[in-house]
C-alpha positions as CSV (number, residue, x, y, z in Angstrom):
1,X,130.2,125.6,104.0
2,X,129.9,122.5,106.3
3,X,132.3,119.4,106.1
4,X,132.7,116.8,108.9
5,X,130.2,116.9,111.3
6,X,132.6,115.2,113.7
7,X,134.7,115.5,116.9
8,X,137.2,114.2,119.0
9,X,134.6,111.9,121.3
10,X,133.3,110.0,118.1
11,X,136.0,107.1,119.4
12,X,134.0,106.9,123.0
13,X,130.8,106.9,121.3
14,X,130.8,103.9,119.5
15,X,130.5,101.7,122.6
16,X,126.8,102.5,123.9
17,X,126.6,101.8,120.5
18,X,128.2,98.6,120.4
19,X,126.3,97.6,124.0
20,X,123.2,98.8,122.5
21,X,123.6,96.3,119.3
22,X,124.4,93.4,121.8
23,X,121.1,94.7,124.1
24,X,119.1,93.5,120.9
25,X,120.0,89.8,121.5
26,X,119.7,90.1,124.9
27,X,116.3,91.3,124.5
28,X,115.3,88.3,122.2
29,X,116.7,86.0,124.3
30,X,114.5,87.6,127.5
31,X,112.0,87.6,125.7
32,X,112.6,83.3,124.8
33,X,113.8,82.8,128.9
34,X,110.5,84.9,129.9
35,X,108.1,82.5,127.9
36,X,109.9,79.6,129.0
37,X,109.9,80.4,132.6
38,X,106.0,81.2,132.5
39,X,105.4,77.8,131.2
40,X,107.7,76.0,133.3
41,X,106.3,77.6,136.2
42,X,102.3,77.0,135.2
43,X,103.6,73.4,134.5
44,X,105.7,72.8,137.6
45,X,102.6,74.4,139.9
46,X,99.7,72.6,138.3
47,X,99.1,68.5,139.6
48,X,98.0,67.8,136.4
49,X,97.9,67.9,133.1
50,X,95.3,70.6,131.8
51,X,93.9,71.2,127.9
52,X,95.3,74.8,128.4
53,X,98.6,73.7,128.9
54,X,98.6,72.8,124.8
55,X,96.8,76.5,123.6
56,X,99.6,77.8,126.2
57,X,102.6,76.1,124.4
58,X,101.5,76.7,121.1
59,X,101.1,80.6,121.7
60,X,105.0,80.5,122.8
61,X,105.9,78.8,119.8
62,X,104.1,81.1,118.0
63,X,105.6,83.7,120.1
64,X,109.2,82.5,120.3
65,X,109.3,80.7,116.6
66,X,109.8,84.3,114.7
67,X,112.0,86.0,117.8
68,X,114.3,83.2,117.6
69,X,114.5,82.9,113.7
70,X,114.6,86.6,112.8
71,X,117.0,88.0,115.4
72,X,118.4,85.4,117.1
73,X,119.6,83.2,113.8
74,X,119.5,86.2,111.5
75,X,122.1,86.4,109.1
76,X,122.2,88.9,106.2
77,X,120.9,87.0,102.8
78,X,123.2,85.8,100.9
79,X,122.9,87.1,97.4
80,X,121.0,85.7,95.2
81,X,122.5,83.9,92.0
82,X,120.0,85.8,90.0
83,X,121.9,89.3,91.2
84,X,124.3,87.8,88.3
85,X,127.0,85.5,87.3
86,X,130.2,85.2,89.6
87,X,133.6,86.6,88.4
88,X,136.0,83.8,89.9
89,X,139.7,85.1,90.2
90,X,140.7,82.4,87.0
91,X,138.4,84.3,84.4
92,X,138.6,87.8,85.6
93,X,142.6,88.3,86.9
94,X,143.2,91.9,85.8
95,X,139.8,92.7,87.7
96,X,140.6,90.9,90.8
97,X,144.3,92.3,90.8
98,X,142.5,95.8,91.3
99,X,140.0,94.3,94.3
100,X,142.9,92.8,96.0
101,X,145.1,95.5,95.5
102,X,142.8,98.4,97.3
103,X,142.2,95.5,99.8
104,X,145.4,95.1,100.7
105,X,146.1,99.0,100.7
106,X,143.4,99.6,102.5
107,X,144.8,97.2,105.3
108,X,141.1,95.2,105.4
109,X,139.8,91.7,104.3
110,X,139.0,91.6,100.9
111,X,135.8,90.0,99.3
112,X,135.8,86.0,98.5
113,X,133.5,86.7,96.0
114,X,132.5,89.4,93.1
115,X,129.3,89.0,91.4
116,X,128.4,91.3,88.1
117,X,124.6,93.0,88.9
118,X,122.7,95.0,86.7
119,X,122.2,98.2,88.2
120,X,124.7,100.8,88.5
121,X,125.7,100.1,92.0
122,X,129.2,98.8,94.1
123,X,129.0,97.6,97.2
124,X,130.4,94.9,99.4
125,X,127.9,92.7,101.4
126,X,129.0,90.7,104.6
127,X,126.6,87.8,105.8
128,X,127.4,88.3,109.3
129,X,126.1,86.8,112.5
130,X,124.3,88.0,115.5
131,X,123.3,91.7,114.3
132,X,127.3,92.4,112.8
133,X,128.9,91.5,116.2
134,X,130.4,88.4,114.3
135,X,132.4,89.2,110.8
136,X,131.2,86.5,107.7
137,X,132.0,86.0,104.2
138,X,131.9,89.6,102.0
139,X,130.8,89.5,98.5
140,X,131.5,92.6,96.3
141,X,128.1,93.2,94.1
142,X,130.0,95.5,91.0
143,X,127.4,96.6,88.5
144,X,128.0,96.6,84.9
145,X,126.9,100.3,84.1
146,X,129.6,101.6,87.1
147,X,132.5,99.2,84.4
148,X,130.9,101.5,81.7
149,X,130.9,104.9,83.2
150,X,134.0,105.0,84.8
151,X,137.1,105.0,84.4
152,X,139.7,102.0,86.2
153,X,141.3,105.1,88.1
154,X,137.5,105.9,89.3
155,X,136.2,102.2,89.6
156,X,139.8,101.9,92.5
157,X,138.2,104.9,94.2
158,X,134.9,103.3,95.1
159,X,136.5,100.0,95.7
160,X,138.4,102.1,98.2
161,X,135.4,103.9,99.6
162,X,133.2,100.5,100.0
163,X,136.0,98.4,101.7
164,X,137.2,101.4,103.8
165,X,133.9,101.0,105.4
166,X,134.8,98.0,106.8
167,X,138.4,99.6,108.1
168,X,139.1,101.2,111.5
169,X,139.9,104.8,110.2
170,X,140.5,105.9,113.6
171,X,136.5,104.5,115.2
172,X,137.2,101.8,117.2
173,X,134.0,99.4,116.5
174,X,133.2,101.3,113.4
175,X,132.8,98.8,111.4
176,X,130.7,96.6,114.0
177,X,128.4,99.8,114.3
178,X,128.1,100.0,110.4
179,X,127.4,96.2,110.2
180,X,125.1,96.3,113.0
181,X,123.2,99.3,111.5
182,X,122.1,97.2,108.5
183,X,121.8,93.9,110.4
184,X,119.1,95.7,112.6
185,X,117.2,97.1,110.1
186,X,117.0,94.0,108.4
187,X,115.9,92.3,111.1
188,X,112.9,95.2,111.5
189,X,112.3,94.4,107.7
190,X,111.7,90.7,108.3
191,X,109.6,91.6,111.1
192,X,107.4,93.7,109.0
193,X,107.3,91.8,106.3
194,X,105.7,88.9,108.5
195,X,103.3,91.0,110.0
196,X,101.8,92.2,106.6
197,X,101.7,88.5,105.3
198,X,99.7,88.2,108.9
199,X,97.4,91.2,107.7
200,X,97.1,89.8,103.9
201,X,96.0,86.4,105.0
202,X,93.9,87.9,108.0
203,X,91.9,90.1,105.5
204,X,91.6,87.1,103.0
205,X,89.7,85.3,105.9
206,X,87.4,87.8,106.7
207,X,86.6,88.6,103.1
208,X,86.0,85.0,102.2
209,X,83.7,84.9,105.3
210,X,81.7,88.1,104.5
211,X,81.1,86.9,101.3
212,X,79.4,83.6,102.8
213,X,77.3,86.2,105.2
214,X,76.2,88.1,103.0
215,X,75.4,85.4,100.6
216,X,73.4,84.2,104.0
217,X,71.3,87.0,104.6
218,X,73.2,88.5,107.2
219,X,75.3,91.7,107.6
220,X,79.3,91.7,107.1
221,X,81.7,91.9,110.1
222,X,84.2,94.6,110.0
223,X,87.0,94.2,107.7
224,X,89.7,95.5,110.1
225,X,92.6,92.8,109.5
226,X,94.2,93.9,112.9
227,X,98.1,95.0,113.3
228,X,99.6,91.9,112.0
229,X,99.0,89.4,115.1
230,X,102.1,88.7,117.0
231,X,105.1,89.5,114.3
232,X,103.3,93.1,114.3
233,X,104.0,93.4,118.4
234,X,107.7,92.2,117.9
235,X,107.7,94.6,115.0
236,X,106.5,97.1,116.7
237,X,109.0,96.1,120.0
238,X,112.3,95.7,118.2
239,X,111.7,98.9,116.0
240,X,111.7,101.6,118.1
241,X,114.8,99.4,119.7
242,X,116.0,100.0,116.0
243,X,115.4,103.5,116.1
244,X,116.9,104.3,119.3
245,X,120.0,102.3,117.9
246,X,120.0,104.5,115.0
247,X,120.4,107.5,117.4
248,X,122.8,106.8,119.3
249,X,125.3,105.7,116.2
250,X,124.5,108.0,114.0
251,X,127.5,110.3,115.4
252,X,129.5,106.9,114.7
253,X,128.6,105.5,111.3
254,X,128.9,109.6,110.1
255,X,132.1,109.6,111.3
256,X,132.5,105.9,109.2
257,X,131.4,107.8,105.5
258,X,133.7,110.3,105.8
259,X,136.7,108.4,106.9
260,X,135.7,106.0,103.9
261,X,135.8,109.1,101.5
262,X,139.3,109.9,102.8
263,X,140.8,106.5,102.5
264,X,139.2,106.7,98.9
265,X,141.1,110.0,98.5
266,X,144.4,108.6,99.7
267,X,144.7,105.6,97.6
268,X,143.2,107.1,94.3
269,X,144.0,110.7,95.0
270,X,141.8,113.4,95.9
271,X,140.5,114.4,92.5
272,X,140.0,111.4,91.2
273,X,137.9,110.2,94.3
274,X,135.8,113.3,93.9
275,X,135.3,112.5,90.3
276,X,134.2,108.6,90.9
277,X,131.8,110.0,93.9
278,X,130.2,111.9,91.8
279,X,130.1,110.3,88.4
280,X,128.7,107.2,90.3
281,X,125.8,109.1,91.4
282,X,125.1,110.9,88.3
283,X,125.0,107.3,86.1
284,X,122.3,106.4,88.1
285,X,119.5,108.4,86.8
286,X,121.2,108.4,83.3
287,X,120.8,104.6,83.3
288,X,117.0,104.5,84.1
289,X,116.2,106.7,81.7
290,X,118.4,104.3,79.1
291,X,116.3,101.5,80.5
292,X,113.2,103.3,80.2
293,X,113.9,105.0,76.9
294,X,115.8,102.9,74.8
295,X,115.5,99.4,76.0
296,X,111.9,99.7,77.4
297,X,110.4,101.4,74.4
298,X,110.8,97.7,72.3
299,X,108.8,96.1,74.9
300,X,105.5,97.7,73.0
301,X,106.2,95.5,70.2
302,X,107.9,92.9,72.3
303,X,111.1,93.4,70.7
304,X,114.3,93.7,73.0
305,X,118.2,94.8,71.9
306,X,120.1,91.9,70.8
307,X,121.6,89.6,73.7
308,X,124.5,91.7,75.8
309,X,123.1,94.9,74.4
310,X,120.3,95.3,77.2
311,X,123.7,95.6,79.6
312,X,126.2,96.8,77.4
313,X,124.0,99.3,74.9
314,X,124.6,101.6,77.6
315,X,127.9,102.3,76.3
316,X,126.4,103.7,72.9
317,X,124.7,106.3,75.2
318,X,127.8,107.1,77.3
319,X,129.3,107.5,73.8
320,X,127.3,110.4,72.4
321,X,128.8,113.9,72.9
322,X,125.5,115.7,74.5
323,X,125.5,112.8,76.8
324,X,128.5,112.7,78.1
325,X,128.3,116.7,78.7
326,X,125.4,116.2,80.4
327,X,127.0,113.8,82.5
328,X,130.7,116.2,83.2
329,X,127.9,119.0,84.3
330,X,126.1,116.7,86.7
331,X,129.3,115.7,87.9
332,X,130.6,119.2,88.6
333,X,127.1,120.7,89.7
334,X,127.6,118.4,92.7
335,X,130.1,120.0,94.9
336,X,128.1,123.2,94.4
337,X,124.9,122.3,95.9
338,X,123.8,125.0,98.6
339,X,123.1,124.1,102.1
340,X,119.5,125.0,102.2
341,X,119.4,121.9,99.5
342,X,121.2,119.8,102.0
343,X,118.7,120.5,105.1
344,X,116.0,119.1,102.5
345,X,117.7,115.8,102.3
346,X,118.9,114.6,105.6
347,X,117.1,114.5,108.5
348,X,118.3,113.1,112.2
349,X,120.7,109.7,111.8
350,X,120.5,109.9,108.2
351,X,123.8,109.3,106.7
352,X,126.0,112.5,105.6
353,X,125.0,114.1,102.2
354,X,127.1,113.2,99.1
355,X,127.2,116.8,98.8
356,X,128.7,117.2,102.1
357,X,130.8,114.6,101.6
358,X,132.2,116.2,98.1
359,X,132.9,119.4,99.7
360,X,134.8,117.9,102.7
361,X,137.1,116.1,100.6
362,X,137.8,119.3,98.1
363,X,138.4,121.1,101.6
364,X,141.7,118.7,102.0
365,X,144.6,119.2,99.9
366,X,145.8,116.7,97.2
367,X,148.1,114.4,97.5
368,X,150.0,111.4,95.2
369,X,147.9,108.7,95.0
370,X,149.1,105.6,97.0
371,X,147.7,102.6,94.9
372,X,150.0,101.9,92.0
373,X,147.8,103.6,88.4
374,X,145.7,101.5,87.3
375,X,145.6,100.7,83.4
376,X,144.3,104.0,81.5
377,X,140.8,103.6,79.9
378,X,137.8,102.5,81.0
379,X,137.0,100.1,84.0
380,X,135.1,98.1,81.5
381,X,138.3,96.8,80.0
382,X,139.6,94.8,83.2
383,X,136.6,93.0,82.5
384,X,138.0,89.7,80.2
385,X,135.4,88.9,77.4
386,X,132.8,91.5,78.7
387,X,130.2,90.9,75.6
388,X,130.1,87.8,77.2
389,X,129.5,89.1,80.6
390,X,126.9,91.3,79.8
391,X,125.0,88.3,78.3
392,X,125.6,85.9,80.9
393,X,124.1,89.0,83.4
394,X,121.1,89.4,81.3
395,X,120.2,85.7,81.2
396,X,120.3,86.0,84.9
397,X,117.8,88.6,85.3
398,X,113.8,87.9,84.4
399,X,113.1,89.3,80.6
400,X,109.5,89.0,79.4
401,X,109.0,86.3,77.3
402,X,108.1,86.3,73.7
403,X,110.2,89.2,72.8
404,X,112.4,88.9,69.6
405,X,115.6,90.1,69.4
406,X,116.9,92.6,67.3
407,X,119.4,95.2,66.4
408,X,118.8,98.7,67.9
409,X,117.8,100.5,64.7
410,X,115.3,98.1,64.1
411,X,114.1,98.6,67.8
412,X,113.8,101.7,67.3
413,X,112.1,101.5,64.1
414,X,109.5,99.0,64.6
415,X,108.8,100.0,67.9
416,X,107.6,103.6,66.7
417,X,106.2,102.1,63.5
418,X,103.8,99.7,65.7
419,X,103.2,102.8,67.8
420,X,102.0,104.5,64.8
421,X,100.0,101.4,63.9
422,X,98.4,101.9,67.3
423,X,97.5,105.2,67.0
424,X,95.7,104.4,63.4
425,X,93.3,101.6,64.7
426,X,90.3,104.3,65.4
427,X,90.1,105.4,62.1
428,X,91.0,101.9,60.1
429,X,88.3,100.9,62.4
430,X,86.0,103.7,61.2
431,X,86.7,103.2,57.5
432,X,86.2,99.6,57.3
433,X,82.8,99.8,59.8
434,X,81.4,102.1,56.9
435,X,82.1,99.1,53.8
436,X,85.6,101.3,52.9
437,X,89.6,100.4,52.8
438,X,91.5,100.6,55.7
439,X,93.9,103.3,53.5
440,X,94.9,107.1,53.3
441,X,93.7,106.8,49.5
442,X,90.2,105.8,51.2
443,X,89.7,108.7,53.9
444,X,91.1,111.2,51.3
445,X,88.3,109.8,49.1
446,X,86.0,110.5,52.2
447,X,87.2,114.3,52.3
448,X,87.2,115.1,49.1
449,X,83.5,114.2,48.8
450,X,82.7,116.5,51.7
451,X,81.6,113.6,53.8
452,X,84.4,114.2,56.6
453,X,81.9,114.1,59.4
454,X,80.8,110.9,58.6
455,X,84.4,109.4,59.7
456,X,85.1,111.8,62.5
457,X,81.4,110.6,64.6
458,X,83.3,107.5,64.3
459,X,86.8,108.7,66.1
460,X,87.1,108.9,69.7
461,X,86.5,112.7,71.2
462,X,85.4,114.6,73.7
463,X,81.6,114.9,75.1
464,X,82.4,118.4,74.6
465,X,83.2,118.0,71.0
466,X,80.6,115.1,70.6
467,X,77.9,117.9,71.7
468,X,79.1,120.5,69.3
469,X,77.2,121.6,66.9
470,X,77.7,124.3,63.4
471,X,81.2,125.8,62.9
472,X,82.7,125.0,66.6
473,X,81.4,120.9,65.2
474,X,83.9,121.6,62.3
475,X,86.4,123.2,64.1
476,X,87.2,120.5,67.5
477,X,86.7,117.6,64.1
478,X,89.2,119.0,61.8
479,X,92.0,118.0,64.2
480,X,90.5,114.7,64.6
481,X,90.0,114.1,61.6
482,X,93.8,115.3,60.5
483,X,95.6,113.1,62.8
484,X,93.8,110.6,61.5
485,X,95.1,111.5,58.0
486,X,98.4,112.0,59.2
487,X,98.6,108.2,60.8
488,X,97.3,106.7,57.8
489,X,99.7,108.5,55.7
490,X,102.8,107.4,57.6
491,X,101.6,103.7,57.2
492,X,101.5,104.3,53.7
493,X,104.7,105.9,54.0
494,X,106.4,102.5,55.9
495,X,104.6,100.6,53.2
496,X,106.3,102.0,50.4
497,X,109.7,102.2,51.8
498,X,109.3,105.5,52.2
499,X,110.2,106.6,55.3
500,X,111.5,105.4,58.8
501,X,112.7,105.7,62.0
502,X,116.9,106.3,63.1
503,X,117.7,106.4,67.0
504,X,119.8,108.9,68.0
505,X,121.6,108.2,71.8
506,X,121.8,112.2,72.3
507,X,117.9,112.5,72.3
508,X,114.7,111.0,70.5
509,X,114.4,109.1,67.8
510,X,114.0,111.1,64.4
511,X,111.7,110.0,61.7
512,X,113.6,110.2,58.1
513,X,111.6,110.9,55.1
514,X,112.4,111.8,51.7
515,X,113.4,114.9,49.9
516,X,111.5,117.8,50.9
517,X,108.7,115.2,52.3
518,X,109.0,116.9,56.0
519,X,108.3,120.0,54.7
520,X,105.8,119.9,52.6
521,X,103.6,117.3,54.8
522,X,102.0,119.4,57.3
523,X,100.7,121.9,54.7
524,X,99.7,118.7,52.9
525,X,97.4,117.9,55.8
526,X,95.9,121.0,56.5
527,X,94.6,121.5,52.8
528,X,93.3,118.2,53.1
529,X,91.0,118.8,56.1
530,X,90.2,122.5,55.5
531,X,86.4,123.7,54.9
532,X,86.8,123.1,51.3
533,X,88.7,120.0,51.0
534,X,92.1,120.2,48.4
535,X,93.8,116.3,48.7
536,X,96.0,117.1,45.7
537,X,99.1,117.8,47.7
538,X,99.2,115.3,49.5
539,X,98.3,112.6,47.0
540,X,100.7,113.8,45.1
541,X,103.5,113.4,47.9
542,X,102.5,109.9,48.3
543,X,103.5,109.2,44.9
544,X,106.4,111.4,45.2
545,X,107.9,109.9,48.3
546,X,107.0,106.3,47.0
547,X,109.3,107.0,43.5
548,X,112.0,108.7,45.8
549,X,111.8,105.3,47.9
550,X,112.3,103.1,44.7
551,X,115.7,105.5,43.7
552,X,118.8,104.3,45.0
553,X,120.4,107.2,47.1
């Protein structure tokens, strides 16, 4: 098993590092002097003044406008109010007594601001200067699902992990090298990103101006939008800089994560940094699929959970026994990942596995914790007034408007009971486009008469079914022609109060229905739809279920 990746020169090998990230404004500053030495000397040699003097001084600001603003000036965004509401010191003490505290143990400067985000994420952001060569203000960005998944002991460890980044740990001009990683490859991003609007706007022309030749007579140019004009060169230029920065400190910034991990481990204690690690990750996919499956599935019917529930439902899901086994296993599946996994996930310069990391920190022994324990329970209760919090965070991110807010088993329920609506409209359509009700009473009317096929022509299928002809006709529209039955008959089900939907945080929603209802319903359908057509059943459990409705339970 592999652990630290590491050696005794790491020390040395942050300066070319270092003298590589200060090459990068060098560069952009040659690459300023060089333009402004060309003119100078086409200006100071000529007698006079010439119309190509103007195109010439234009191309260098056009040149020098994005080297000079992107690298030269570039500092790393400040984030956005819209990442979520700011937790000052006044409101939030117990929270900030924790932040300071690993601060302090951690021997490093602390953030000046804490901002609650959305996704499950911790990590402290520093607007420096001059690609990370100068230090700025550090914000930590805490996301709410992190407060609900772990515990305070957990939430100390990854504030230990994420400041630690910004510590020594035995790298001289680790934490430059760190800073300047991310500085650099920001500075590539806004480079691209200039050089696609370049491309967008470039292809815009030249489809505006084909459509004009062609509308002319005469034949389109080519629609090649080039490489992005001048920000695509300096793309092109300070990238592979990027990439051969990237190189040479990978050796350093590896050395950074795993020094992190063990300041982590020696404030918190090993275990319980071994735990955060790995719960942290694990939340993550565990929260999409709560965003996709719980809070998505209302957008359908444009409902959405009540205010502070889109953040802090997530808690209902943490709650539920499969869930949180699911979560333990993912946790201790981690450490246990083979190697053959890990040469799948990292390639050169890319930053140690967390599965490497794991196993280099259950390699060390324990030890007592040095940070005073925090309170027991969950992180979410240093948060003061969190319901709050969680609304004040979801009114800072963009919800779609329109949608009405509601509890989560009605969500639930009238999200699947418009899906089921949905799913009807074919054959509502069908009935009424042949002079009939839009009801289950109607198409069982339909059946029993032996006019079946009548309805089904009507229903979307297949060409291969459309073309069908004799018993293989019957056989592809009998299961048309039964789901059609069966989404009639759950309207008439929600219409009589007899049946609905209950959400269930361990896996789907379930549909409740009473007495033997369940049962007996598929049978019910099938006698409905066979060759010789019996709707008894099935009537009569629609009168069944509505009288069952009407009791009291």
């Amino acid at each position: 098993m592999s652990t630290e990746r590491t050696g005794p020169d790491a020390p040395v090998r942050a300066l070319p590092a270092v003298a590589l990230l200060a090459g990068l404004p060098l560069l952009a500053a040659a690459v300023l002097l060089g333009l402004a030495g060309v003119n100078a000397a086409l200006v100071l040699g000529s007698d006079r003044f010439h119309p190509w003097m103007v195109k010439l001084w234009l191309l260098s600001a056009v040149v020098g406008y994005p080297v000079l603003r992107v690298v030269l000036l570039a500092r790393r965004p400040r984030p956005a109010a819209a990442a979520g509401p700011a937790l000052s010191r006044e409101a939030q003490p117990a929270l900030w007594a924790r932040v300071d505290a690993v601060a302090a143990a951690a021997g490093v400067r602390g953030p000046a601001e804490l901002r609650l985000v959305p996704e499950p994420r911790l990590a402290v952001v520093e607007r420096t200067a001059l690609l990370g060569l100068l230090p700025g203000r550090r914000t930590l960005l805490l996301g709410a699902p992190l407060l609900l998944g772990l515990s305070a002991a957990e939430l100390d460890a990854l504030l230990a992990r994420e400041l630690g980044r910004f510590a020594g740990n035995g790298v001289r001009l680790g934490p430059v090298v760190l800073s300047g990683h991310d500085a650099v490859g920001q500075v590539v991003a806004a480079l691209h990103l200039r050089a696609d609007r370049h491309r967008a706007a470039e292809a815009g022309e030249i489809a505006e101006e084909n459509a004009y030749r062609v509308a002319s007579g005469r034949p389109a140019r080519a629609e090649d939008p080039g490489r992005g004009g001048v920000e695509g060169v300096l793309a092109r230029l300070f990238g592979a800089y990027a990439r051969l920065y990237g190189r040479v400190s990978a050796r350093v910034r590896e050395r950074q994560e795993y020094a992190a991990d063990r300041l982590a481990a020696e404030l918190a204690g090993r275990d319980t940094a071994v735990a955060a690690l790995g719960r942290a990750d694990a939340l993550a996919p565990l929260h999409a699929h709560y965003l996709e499956q719980y809070v998505g599935m209302g957008l359908e019917a444009d409902l959405l959970p009540l205010p502070g529930q889109v953040v802090g439902g997530f808690a209902h899901l943490l709650a539920a026994p499969r869930r949180a086994a699911e979560l333990d296993e993912a946790v201790r599946r981690l450490p246990r990942r083979t190697d053959e996994d890990e040469d799948e996930d990292e390639g050169p310069g890319a930053p140690p596995s967390l599965h490497r990391r794991l196993a280099a920190l259950l390699a060390r022994p324990d030890a007592p914790a040095r940070l005073d324990p925090p309170p027991p329970g969950p992180a979410a209760a240093l948060l003061a007034d969190a319901e709050r919090q969680f609304t004040d965070l979801e009114a800072a991110v963009p919800a779609p408007g329109g949608a009405r807010r509601v509890d989560w088993p009605e969500l639930v329920d009238g999200t699947l009971r418009a899906r089921e609506r949905g799913k009807a409209q074919p054959v509502l359509r069908a009935l009424t486009g042949t002079g009939r009700p839009g009801t289950v009473e109607a198409l069982l009317d339909v059946l029993d008469a032996g006019r079946g096929e009548e309805i089904a022509r009507l229903l979307p299928r297949s060409e291969r079914a459309a073309a069908a002809t004799g018993r293989a006709a019957r056989e592809f529209r009998r299961p048309l022609l039964r789901e059609a039955l069966r989404s009639l008959t759950m309207l008439a089900l929600y219409a009589r109060g007899a049946a609905r939907w209950e959400a269930s945080w361990s896996g789907p929603a379930f549909l409740v229905l009473p007495g033997g209802t369940a049962e007996r319903l598929p049978g019910a359908l099938d006698a409905a739809v066979a060759d010789t057509p019996d709707s008894a059943p099935l009537r009569a459990l629609l009168a069944e279920a509505a009288a069952s409705a009407a009791t009291p339970a």
